[in-house]
N, CA, C and O atoms as a GROMACS GRO file, in nm:
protein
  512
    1UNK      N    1   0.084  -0.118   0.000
    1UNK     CA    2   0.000   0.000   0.000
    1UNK      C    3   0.088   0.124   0.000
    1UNK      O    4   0.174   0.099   0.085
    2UNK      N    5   0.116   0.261  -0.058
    2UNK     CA    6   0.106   0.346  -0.124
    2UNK      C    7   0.085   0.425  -0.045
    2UNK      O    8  -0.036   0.404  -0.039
    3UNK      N    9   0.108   0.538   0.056
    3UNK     CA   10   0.109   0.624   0.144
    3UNK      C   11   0.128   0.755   0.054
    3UNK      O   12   0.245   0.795   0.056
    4UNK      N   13   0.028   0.843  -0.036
    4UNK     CA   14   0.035   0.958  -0.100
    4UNK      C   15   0.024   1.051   0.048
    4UNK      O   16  -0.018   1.028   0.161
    5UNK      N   17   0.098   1.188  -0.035
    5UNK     CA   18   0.067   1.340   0.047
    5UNK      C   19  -0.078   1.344   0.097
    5UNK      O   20  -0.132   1.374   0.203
    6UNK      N   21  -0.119   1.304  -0.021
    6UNK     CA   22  -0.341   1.365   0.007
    6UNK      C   23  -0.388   1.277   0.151
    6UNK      O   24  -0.464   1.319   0.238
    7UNK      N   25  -0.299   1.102   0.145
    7UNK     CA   26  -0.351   1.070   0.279
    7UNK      C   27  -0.299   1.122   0.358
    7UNK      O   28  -0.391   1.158   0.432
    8UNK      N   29  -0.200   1.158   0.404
    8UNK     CA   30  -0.131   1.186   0.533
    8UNK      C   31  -0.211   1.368   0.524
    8UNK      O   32  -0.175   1.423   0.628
    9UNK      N   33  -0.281   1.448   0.457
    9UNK     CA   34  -0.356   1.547   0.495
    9UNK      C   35  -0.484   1.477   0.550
    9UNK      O   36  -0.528   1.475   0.664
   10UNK      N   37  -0.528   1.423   0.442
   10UNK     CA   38  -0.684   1.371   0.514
   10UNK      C   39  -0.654   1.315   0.631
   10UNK      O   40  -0.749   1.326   0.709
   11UNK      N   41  -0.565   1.261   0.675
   11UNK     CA   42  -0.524   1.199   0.820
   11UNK      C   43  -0.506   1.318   0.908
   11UNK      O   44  -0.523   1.280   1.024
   12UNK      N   45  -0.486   1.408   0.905
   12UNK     CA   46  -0.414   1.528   0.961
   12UNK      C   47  -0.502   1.636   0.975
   12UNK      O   48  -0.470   1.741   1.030
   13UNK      N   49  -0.662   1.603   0.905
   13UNK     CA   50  -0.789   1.639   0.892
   13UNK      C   51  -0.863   1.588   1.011
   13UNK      O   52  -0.918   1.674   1.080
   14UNK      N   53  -0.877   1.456   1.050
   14UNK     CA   54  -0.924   1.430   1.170
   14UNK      C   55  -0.959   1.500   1.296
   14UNK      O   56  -1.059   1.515   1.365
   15UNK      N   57  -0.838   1.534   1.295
   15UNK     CA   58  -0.834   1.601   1.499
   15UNK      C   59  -0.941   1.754   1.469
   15UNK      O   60  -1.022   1.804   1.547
   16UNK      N   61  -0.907   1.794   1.339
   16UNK     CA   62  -1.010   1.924   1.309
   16UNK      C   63  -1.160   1.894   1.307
   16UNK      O   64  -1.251   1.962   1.355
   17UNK      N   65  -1.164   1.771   1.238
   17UNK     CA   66  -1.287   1.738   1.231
   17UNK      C   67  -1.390   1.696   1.385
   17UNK      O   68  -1.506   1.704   1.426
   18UNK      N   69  -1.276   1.658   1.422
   18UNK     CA   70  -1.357   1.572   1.607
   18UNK      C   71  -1.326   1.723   1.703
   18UNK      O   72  -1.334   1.702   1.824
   19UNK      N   73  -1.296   1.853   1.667
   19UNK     CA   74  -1.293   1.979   1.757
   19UNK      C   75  -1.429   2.045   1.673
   19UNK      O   76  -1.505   2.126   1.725
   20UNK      N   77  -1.441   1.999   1.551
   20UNK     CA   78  -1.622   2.049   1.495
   20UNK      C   79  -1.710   1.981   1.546
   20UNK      O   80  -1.803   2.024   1.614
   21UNK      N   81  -1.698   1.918   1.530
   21UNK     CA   82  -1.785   1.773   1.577
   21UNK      C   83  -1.827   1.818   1.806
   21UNK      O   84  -1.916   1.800   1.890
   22UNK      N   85  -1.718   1.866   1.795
   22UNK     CA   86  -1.721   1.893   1.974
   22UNK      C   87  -1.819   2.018   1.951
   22UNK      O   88  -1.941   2.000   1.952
   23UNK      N   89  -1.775   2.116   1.935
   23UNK     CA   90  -1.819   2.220   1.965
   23UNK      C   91  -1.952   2.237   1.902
   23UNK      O   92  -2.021   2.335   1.931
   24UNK      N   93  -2.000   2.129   1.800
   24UNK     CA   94  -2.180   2.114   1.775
   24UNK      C   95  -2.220   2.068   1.871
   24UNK      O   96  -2.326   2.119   1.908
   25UNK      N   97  -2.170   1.966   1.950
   25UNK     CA   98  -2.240   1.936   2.094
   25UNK      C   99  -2.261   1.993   2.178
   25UNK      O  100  -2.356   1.974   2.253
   26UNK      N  101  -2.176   2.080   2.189
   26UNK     CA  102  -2.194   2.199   2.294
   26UNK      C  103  -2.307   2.284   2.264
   26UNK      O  104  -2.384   2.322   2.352
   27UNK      N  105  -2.320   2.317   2.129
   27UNK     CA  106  -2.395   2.365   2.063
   27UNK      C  107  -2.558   2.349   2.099
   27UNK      O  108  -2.647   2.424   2.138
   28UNK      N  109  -2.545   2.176   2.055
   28UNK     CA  110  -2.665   2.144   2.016
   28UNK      C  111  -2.774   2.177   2.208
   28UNK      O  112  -2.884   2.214   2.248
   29UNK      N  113  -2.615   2.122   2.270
   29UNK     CA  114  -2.679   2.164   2.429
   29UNK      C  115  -2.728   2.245   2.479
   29UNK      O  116  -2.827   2.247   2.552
   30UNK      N  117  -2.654   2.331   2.442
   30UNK     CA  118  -2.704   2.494   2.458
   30UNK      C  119  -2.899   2.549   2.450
   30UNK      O  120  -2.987   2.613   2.508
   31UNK      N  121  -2.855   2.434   2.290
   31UNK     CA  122  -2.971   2.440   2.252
   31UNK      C  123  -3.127   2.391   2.271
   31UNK      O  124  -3.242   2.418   2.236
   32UNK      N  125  -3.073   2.328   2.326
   32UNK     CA  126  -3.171   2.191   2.391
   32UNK      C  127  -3.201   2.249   2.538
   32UNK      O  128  -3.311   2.228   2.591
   33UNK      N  129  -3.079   2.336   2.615
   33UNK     CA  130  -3.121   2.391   2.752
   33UNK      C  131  -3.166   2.505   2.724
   33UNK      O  132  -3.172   2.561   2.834
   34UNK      N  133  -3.211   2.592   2.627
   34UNK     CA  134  -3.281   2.712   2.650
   34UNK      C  135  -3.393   2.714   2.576
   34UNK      O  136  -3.477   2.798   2.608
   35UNK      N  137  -3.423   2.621   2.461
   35UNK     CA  138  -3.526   2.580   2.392
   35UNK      C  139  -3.626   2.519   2.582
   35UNK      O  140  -3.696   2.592   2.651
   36UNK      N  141  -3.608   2.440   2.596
   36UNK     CA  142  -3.668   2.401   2.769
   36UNK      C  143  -3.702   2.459   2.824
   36UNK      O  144  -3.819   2.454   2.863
   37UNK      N  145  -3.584   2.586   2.871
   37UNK     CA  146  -3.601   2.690   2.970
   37UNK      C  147  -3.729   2.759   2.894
   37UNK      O  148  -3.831   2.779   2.961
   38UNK      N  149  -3.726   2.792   2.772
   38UNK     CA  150  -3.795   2.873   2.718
   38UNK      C  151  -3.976   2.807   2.699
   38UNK      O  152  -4.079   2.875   2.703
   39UNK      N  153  -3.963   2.648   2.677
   39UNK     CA  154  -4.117   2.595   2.688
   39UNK      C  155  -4.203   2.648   2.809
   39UNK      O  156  -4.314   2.701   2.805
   40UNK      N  157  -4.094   2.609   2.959
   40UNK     CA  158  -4.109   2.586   3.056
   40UNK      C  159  -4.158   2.743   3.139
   40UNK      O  160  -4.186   2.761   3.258
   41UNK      N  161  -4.153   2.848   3.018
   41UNK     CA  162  -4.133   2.956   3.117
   41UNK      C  163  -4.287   3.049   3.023
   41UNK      O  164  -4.328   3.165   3.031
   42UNK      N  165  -4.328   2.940   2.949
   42UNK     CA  166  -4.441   2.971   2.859
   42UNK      C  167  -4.472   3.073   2.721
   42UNK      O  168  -4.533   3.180   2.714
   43UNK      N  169  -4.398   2.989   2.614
   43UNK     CA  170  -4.415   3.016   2.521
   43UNK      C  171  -4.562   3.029   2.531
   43UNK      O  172  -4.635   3.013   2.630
   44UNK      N  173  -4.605   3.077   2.354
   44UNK     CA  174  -4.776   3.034   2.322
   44UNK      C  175  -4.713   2.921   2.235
   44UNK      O  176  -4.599   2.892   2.198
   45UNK      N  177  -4.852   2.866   2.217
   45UNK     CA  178  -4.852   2.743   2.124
   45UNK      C  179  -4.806   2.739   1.951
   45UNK      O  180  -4.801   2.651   1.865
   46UNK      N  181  -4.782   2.854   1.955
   46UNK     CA  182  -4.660   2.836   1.799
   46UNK      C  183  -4.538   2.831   1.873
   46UNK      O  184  -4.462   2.739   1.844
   47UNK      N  185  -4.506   2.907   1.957
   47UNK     CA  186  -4.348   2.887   1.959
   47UNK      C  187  -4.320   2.768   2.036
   47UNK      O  188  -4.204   2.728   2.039
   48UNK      N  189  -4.405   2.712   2.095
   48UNK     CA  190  -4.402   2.605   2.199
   48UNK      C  191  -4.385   2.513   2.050
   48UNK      O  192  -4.270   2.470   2.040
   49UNK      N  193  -4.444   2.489   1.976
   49UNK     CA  194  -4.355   2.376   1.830
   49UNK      C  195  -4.294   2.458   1.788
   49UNK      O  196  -4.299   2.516   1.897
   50UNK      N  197  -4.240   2.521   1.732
   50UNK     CA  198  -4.118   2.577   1.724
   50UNK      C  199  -3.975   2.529   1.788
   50UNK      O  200  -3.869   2.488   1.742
   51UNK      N  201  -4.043   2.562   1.956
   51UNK     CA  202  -3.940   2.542   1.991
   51UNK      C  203  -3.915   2.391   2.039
   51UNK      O  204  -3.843   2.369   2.137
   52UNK      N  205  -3.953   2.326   1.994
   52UNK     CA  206  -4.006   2.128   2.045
   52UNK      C  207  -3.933   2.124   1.866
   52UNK      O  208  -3.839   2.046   1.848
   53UNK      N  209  -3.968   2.184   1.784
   53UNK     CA  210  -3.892   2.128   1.678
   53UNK      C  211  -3.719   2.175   1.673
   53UNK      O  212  -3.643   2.096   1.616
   54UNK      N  213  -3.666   2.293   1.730
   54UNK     CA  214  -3.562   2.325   1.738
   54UNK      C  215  -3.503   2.213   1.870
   54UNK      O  216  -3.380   2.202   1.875
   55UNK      N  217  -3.533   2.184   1.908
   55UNK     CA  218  -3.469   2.077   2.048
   55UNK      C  219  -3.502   1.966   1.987
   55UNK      O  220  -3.403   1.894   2.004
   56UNK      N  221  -3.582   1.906   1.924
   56UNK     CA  222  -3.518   1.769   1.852
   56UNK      C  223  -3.411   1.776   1.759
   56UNK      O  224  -3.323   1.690   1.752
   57UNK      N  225  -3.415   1.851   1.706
   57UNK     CA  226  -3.327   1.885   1.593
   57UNK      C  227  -3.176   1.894   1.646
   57UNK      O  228  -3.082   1.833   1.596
   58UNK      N  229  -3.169   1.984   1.761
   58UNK     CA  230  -3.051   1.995   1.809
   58UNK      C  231  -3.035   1.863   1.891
   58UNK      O  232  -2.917   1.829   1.897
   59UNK      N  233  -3.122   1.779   1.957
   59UNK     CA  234  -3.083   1.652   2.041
   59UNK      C  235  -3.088   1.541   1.936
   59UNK      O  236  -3.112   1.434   1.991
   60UNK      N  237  -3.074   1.530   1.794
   60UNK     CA  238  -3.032   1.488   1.700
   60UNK      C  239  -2.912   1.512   1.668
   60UNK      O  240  -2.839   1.413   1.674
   61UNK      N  241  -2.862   1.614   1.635
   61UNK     CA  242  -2.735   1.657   1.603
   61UNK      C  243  -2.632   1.626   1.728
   61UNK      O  244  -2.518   1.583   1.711
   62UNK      N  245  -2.695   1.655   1.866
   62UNK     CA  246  -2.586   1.649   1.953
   62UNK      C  247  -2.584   1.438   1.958
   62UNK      O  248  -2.478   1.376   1.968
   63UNK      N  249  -2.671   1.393   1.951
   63UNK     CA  250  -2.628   1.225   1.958
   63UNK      C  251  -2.563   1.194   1.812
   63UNK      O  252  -2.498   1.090   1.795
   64UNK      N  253  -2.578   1.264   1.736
   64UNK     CA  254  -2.522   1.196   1.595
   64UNK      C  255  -2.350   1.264   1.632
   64UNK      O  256  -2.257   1.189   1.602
   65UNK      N  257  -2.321   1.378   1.684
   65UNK     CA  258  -2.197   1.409   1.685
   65UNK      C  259  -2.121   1.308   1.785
   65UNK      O  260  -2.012   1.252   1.790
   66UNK      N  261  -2.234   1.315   1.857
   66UNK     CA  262  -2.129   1.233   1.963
   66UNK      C  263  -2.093   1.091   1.970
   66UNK      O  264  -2.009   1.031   2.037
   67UNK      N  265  -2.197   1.045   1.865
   67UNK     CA  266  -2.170   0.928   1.833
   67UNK      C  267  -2.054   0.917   1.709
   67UNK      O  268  -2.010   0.806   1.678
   68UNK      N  269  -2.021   1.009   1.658
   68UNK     CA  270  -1.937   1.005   1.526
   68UNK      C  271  -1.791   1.050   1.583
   68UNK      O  272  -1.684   1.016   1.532
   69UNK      N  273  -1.805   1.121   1.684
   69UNK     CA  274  -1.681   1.158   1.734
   69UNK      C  275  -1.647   1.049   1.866
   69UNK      O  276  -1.557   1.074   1.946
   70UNK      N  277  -1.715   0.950   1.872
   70UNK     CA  278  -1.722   0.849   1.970
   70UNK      C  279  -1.628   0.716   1.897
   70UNK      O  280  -1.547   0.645   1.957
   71UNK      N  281  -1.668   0.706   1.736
   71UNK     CA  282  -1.654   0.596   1.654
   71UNK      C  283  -1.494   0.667   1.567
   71UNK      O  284  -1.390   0.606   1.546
   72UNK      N  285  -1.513   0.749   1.547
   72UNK     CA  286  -1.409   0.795   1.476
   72UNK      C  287  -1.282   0.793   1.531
   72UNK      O  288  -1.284   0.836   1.646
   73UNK      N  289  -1.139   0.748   1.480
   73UNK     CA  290  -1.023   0.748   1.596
   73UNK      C  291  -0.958   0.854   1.567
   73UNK      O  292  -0.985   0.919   1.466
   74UNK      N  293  -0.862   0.888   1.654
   74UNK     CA  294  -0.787   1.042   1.642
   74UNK      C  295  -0.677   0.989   1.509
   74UNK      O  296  -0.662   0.873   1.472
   75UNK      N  297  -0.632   1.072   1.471
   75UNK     CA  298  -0.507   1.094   1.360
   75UNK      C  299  -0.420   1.008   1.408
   75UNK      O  300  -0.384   0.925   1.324
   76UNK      N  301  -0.367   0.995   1.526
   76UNK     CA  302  -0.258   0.876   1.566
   76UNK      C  303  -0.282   0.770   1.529
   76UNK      O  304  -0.203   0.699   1.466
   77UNK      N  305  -0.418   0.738   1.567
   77UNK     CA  306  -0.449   0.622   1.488
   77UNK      C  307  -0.449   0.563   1.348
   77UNK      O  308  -0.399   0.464   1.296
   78UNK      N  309  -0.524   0.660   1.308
   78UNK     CA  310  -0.500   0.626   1.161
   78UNK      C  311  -0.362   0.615   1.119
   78UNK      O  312  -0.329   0.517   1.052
   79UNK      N  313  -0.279   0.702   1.151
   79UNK     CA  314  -0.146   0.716   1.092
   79UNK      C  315  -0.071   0.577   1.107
   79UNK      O  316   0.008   0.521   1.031
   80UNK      N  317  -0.133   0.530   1.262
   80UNK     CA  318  -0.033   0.398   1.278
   80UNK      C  319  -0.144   0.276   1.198
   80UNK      O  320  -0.095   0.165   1.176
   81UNK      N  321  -0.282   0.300   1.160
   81UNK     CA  322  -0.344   0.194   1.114
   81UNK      C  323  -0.281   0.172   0.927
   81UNK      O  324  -0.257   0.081   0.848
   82UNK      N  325  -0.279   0.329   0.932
   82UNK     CA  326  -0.231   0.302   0.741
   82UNK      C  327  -0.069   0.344   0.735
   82UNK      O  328  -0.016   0.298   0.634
   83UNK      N  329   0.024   0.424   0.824
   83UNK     CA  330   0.185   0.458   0.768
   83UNK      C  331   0.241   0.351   0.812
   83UNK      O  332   0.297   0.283   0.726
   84UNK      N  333   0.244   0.301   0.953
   84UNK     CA  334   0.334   0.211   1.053
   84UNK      C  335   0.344   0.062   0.910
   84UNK      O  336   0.450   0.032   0.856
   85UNK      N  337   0.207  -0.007   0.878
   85UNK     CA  338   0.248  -0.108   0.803
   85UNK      C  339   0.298  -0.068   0.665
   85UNK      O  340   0.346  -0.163   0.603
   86UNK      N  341   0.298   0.045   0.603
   86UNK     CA  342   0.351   0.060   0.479
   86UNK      C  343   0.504   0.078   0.513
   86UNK      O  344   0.587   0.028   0.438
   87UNK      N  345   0.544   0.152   0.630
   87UNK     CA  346   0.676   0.181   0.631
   87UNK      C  347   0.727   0.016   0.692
   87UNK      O  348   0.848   0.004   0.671
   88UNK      N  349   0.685  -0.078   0.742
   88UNK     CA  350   0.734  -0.194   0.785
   88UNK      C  351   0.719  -0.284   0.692
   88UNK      O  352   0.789  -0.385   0.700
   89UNK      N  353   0.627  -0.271   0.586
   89UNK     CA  354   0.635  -0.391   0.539
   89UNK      C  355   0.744  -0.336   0.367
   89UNK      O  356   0.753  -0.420   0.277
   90UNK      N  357   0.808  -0.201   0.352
   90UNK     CA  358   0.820  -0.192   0.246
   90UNK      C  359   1.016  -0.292   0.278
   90UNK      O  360   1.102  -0.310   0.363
   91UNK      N  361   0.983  -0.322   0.145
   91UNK     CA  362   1.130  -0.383   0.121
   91UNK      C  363   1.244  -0.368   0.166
   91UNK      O  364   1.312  -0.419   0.255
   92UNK      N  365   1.267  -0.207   0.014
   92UNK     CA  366   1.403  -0.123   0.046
   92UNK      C  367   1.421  -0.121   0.195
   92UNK      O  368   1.532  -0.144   0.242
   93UNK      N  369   1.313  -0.093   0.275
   93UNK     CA  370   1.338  -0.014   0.412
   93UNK      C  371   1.425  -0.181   0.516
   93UNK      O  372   1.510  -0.198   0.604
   94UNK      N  373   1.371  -0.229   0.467
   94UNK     CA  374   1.392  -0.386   0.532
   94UNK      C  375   1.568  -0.439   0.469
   94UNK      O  376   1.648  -0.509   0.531
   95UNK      N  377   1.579  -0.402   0.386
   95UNK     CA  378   1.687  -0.450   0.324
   95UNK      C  379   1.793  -0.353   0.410
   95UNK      O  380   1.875  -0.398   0.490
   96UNK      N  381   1.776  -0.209   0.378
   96UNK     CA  382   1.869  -0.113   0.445
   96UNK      C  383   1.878  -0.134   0.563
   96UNK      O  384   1.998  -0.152   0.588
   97UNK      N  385   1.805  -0.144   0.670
   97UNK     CA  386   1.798  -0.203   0.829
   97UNK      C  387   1.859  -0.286   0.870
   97UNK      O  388   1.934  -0.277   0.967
   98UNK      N  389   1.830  -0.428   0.769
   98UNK     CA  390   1.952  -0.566   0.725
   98UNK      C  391   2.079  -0.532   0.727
   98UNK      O  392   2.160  -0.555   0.817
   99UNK      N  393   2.102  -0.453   0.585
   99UNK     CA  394   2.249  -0.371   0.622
   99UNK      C  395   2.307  -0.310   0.672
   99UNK      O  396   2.430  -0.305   0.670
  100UNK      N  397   2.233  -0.244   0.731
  100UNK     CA  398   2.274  -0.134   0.861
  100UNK      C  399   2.325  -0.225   0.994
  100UNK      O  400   2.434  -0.229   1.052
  101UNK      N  401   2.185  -0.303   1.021
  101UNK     CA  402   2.210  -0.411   1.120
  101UNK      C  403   2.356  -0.464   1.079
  101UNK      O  404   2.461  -0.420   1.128
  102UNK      N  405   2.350  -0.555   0.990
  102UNK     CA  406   2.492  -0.613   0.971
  102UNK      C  407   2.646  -0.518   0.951
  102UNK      O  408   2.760  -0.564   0.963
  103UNK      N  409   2.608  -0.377   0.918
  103UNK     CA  410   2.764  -0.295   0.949
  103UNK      C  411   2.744  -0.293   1.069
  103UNK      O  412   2.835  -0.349   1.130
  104UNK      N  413   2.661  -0.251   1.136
  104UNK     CA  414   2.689  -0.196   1.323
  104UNK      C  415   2.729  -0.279   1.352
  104UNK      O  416   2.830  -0.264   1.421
  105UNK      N  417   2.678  -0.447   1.321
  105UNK     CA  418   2.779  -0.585   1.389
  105UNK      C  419   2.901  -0.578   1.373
  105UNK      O  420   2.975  -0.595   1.470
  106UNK      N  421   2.954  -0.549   1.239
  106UNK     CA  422   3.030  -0.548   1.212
  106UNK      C  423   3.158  -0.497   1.251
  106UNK      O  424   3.269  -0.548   1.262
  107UNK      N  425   3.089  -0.328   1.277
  107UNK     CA  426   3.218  -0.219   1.331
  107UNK      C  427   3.228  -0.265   1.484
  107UNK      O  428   3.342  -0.268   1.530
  108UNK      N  429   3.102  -0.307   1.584
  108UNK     CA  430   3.080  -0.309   1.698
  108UNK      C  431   3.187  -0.479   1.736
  108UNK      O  432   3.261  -0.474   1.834
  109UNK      N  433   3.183  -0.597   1.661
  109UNK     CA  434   3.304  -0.621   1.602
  109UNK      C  435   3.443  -0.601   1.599
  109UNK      O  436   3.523  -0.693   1.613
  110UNK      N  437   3.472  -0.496   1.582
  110UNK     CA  438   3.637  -0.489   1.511
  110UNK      C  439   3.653  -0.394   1.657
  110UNK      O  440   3.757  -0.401   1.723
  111UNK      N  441   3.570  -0.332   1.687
  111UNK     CA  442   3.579  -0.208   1.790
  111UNK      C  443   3.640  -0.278   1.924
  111UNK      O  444   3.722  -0.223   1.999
  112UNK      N  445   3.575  -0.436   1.945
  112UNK     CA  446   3.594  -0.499   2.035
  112UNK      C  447   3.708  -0.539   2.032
  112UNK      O  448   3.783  -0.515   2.126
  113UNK      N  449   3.757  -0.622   1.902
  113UNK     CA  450   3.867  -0.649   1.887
  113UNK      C  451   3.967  -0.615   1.912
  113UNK      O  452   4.064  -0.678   1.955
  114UNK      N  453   3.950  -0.462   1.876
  114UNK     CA  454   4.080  -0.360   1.897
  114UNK      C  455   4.058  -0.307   2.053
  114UNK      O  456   4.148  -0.243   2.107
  115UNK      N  457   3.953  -0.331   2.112
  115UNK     CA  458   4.000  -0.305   2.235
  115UNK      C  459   4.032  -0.395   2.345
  115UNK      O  460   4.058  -0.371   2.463
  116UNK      N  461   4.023  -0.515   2.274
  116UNK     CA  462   4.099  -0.622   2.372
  116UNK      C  463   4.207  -0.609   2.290
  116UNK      O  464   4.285  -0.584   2.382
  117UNK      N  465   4.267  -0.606   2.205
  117UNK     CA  466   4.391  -0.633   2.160
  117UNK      C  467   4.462  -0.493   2.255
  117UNK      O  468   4.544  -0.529   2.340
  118UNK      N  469   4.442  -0.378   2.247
  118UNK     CA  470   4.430  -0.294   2.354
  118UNK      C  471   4.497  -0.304   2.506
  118UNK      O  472   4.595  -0.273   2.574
  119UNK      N  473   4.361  -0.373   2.507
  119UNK     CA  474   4.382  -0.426   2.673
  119UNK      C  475   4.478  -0.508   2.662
  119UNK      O  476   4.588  -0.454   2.675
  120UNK      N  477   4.481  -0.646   2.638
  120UNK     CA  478   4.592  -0.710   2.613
  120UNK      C  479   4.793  -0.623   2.609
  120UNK      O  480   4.895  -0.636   2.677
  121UNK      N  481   4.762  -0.559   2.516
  121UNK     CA  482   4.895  -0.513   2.512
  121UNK      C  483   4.909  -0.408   2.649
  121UNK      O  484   5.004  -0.412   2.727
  122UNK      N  485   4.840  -0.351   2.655
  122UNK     CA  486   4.857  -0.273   2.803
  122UNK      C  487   4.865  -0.365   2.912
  122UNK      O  488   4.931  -0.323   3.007
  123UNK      N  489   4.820  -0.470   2.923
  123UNK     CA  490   4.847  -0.597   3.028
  123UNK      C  491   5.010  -0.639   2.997
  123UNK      O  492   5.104  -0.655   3.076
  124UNK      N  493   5.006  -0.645   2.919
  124UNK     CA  494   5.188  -0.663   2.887
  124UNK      C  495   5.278  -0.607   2.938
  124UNK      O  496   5.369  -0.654   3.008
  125UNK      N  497   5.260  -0.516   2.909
  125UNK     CA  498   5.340  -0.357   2.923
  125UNK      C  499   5.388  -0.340   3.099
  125UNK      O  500   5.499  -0.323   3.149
  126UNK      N  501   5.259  -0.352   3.157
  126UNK     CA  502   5.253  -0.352   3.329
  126UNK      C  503   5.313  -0.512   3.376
  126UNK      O  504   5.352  -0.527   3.492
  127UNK      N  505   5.315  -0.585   3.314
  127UNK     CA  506   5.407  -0.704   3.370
  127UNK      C  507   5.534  -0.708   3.394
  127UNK      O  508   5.583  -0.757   3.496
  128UNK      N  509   5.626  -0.633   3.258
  128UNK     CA  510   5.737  -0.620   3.240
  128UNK      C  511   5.794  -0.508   3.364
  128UNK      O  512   5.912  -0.475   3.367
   0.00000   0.00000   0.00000
């Protein structure tokens, strides 16, 4: 799988989308507590549906947000559901790691070598 620029924006779109998604809930609350206040404090009977249709409407919107921003995962997620396996499973990257792995053995290796050979000769040195 293919990791374009456009996904890693639409991924990077998320966290914006679940701070809209918030602040309609707040919204819709708002809306839903003064639409109430306002039945309760005696509309007449137009605004009393009026306002019974503006508070479903908004206690619609606030369960659909919160359910979408409930289901939806943050950007971390996604990033590790779609970048983490493209960057692990691609080849090149696997091959270079291989080789990398095998020079660091390598130098880590000779490094040792030369510092027991090192040690060694400095053990010499203090005998004499």
């Amino acid at each position: 799988m293919k990791v374009t620029p456009f996904d890693i924006y639409l991924i990077s779109l998320v966290d914006d989308i679940s701070c809209m998604l918030f602040v309609l809930m707040l919204t819709a609350i708002a809306i839903c507590v003064f639409t109430a206040l306002g039945v309760g404090f005696g509309y007449d009977d137009e605004e009393k549906v009026a306002a019974r249709k503006w508070f479903k409407r908004s206690a619609v919107a606030f369960f659909v947000s919160l359910f979408i921003t409930t289901v939806v995962p943050s950007s971390k997620t996604i990033a590790a559901m779609f970048i983490v396996p493209a960057v692990v499973n691609n080849e090149h990257l696997q091959n270079s790691a291989g080789n990398a792995l095998g020079i660091l053995e390598e130098l880590t290796k000779q490094w040792l070598r030369k510092l027991i050979k090192t040690d060694n000769h400095s053990k010499k040195e203090t005998n004499i």
